[in-house]
C-alpha positions as CSV (number, residue, x, y, z in Angstrom):
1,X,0.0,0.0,0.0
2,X,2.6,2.1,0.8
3,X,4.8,1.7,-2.6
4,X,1.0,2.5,-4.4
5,X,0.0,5.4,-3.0
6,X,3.1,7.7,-4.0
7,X,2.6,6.3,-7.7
8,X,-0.7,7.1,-7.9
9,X,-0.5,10.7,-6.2
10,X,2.6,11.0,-8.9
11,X,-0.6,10.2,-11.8
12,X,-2.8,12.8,-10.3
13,X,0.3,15.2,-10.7
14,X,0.6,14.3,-14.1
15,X,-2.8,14.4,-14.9
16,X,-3.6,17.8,-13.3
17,X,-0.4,19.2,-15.7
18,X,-1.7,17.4,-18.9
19,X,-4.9,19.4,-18.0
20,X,-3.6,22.7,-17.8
21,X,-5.0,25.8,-16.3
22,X,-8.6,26.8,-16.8
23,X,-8.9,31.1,-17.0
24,X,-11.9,32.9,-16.8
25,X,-13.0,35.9,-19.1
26,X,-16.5,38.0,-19.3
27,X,-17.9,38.9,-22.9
28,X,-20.9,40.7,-23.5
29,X,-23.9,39.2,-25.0
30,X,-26.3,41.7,-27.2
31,X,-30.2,41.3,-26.9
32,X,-31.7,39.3,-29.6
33,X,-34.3,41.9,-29.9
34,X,-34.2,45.7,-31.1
35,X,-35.6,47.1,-28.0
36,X,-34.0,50.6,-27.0
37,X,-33.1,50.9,-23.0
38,X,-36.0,52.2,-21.0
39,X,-38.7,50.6,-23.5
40,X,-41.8,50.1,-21.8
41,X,-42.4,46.4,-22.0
42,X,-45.4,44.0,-20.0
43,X,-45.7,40.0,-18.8
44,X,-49.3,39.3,-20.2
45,X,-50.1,35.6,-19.6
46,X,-52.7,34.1,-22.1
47,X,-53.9,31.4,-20.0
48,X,-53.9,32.0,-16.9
49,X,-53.1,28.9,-14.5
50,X,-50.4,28.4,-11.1
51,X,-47.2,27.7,-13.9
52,X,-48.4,31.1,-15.6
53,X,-48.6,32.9,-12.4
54,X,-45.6,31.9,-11.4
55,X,-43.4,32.2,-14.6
56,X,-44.8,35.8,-14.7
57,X,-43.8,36.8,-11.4
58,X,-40.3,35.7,-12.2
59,X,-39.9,37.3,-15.4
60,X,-41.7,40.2,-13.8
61,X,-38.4,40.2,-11.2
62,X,-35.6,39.5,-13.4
63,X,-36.9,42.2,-15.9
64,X,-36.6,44.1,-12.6
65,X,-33.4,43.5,-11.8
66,X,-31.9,43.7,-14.8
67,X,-32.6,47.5,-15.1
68,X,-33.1,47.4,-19.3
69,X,-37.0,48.2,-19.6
70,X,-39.8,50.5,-18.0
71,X,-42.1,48.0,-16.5
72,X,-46.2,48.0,-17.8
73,X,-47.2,50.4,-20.5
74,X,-48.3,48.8,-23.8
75,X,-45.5,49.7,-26.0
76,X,-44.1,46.0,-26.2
77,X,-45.4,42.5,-24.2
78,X,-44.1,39.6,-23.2
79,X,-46.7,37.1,-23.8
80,X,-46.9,33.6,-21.8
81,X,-48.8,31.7,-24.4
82,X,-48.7,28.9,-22.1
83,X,-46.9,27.2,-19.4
84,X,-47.4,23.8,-18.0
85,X,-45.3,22.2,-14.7
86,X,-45.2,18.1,-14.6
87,X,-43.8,15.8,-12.4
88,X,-42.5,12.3,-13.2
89,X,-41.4,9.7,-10.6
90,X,-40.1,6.7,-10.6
91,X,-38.9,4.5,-7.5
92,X,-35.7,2.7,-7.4
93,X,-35.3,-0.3,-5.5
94,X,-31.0,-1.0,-4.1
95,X,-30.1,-4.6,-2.4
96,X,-27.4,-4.9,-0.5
97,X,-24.8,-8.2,-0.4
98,X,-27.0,-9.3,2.7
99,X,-30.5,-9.1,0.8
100,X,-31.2,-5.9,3.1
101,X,-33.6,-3.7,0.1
102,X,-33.9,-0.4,-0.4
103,X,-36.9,2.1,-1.7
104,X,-36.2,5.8,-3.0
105,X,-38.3,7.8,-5.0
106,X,-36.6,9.9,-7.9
107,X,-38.6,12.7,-8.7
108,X,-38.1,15.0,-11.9
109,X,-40.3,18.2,-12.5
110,X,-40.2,19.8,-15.9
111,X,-41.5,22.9,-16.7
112,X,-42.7,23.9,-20.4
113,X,-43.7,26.6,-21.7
114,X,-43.7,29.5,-24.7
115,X,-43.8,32.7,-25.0
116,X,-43.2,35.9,-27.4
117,X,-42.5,39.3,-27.9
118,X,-45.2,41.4,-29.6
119,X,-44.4,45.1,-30.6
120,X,-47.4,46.8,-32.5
121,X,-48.4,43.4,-33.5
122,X,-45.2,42.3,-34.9
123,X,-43.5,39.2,-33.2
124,X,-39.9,40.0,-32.6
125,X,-39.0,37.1,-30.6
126,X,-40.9,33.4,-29.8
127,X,-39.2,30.2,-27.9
128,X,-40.0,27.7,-26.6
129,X,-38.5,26.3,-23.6
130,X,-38.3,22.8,-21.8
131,X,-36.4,22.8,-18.2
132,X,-36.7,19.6,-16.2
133,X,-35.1,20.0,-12.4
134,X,-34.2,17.3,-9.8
135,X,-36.9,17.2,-6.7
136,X,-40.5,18.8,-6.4
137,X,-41.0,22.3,-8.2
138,X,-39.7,23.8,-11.4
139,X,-36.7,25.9,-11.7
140,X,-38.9,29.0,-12.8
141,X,-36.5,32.2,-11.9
142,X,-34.0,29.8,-14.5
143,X,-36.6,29.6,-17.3
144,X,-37.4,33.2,-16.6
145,X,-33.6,34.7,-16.5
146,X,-33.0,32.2,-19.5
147,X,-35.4,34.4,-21.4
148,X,-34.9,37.4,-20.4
149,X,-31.0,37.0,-21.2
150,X,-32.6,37.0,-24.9
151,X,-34.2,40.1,-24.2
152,X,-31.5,42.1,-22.6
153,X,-27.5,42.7,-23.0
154,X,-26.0,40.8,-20.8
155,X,-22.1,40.1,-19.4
156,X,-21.2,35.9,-20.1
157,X,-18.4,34.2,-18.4
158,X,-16.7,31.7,-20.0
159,X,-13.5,30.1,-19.7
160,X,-10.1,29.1,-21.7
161,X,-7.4,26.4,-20.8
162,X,-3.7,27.3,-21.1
163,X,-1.3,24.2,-21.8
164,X,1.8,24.9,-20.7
165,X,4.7,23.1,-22.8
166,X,6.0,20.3,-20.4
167,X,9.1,21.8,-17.7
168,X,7.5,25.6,-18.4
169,X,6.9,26.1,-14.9
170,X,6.9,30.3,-15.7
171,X,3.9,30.0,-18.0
172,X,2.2,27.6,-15.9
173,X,2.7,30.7,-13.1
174,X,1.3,33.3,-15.6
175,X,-1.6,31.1,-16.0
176,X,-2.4,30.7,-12.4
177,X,-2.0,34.3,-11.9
178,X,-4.6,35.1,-14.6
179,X,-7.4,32.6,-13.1
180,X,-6.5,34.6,-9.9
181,X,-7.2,37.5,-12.1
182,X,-3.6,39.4,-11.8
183,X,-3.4,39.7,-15.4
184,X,-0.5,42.5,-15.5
185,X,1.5,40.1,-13.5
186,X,0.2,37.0,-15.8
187,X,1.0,38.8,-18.5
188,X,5.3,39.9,-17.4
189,X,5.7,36.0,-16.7
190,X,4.3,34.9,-20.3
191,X,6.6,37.3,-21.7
192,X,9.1,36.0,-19.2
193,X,8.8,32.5,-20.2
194,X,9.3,33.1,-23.6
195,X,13.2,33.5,-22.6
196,X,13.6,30.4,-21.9
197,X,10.9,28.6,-23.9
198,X,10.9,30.5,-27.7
199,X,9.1,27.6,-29.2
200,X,5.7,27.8,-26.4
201,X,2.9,28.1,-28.6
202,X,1.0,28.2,-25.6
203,X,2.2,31.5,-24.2
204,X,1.6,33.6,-27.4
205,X,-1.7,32.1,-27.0
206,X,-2.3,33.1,-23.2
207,X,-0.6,36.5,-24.3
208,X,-3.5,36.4,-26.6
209,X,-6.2,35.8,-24.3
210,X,-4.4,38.9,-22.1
211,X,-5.0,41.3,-24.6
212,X,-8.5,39.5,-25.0
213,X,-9.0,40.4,-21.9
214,X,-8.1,44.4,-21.8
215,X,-10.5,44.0,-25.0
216,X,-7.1,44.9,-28.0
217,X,-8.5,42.5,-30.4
218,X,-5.7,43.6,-32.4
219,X,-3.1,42.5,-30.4
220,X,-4.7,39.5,-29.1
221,X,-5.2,38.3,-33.3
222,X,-1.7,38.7,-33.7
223,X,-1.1,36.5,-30.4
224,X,-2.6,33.5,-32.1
225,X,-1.1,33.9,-35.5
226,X,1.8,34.0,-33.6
227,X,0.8,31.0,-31.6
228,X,-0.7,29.4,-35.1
229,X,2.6,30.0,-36.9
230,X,4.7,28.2,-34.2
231,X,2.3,25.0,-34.1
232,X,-0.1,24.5,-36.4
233,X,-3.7,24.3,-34.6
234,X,-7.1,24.5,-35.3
235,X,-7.6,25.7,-31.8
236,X,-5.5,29.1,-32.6
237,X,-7.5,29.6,-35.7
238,X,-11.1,29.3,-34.0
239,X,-9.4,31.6,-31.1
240,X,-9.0,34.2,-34.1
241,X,-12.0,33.6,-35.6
242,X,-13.7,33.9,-31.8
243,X,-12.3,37.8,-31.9
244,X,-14.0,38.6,-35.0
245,X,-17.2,37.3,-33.4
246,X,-16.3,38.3,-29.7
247,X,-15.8,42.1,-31.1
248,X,-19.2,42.7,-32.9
249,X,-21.3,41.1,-30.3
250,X,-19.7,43.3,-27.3
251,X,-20.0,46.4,-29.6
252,X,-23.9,45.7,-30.5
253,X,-24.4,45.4,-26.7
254,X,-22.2,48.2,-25.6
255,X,-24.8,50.4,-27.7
256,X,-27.6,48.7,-26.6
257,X,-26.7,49.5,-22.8
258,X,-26.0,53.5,-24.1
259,X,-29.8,53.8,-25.4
């Protein structure tokens, strides 16, 4: 037991580095619908039942919260065309080695529903959504800030993983120090590393995703061609093609937040 357990903490080691490091970064998501800020905009449920009630009061609150519309008025709705909340069960029965049995009931509640957004009688916007949640009781403020995400600019986390070339301790520091969100200091070790380790794809890359970060788009593309030009990768590519993509949606939704 004793020769095992350093062997398999050394696989853990090695498993955690083949990972790599996992950094976060916020982009901005525009509304799918060509609404100016302050709009006046209504919840109007068509049939009215508990589900409806209750998806309206939590659209009612995350349109609230987020701040982008004038609640009531008639100049836009949001209209619950219908909502319906259903429960499925089943038991599941567990023996044990000494024919000791075991009864628990797994219950699933899903809630659908669909809804649309009617501007002087012109539908701008219609989905239709299925959630299903573990336990008694839809997930409605989900389904409710799923939708309304659709209907207003909102910030979106993602994240990135940096792969250090194996023995690049430096970069593998830079990395950490960007999850921890120090990304000046980040962004002096990936330069640093580079002394030592010319041939990293991986730090043009994370200097990439630096500048992604500060939102030069410019400097960040030529990152990955950099990165791209060193080792051939698909990954590099779709991270230049991402800027493109990343730059027009946080501009449309920078203007829709400025009215």
């Amino acid at each position: 037991m004793n020769k095992v357990l350093p062997i398999f903490i050394a696989m853990v080691a090695l498993l955690l580095c083949a990972c790599g490091v996992q950094v976060q970064l916020q982009t901005w998501e525009p509304s799918l619908v060509n609404l100016r800020r302050g709009s006046s905009l209504r919840v109007y449920s068509l049939h009215y039942n508990d589900a409806s009630r209750r998806l309206s009061k939590s659209l009612n609150r995350c349109l609230r919260e987020s701040g982008f519309y004038s609640l009531g008025g008639t100049s836009a709705t949001l209209y619950i065309e219908h909502a319906l909340e259903s429960e499925t069960s089943r038991v599941i029965h567990t023996c044990s080695a000494d024919e000791v049995c075991h009864c628990a009931e797994d219950v699933e509640t899903t809630l659908r529903t669909t809804v649309r957004l009617e501007l002087h009688g012109q539908i701008l916007y219609r989905r239709f959504l299925s959630d299903t949640a573990s336990g008694y009781g839809a997930d409605y403020d989900g389904v409710a800030q799923d939708i309304v995400n659709d209907l207003v600019p909102h910030a979106v986390t993602y994240s990135v993983r940096i792969k250090p070339q194996k023995g690049n301790d430096v970069l593998e520091q830079a990395a950490e120090a960007c999850r921890r969100g120090d990304w000046a200091v980040g962004q002096s070790l990936a330069k640093s590393s580079l002394q030592s380790y010319p041939g990293d794809s991986e730090a043009y890359y994370l200097l990439g995703i630096i500048a992604r970060h500060h939102g030069d788009y410019g400097a960040s593309t030529q990152y990955f061609s950099r990165a791209e030009a060193i080792t051939p990768s698909s990954r590099y590519a779709e991270a230049m093609r991402e800027n493109a993509e990343l730059q027009a949606k946080e501009k449309l939704a920078r203007s829709q937040l400025k009215g």
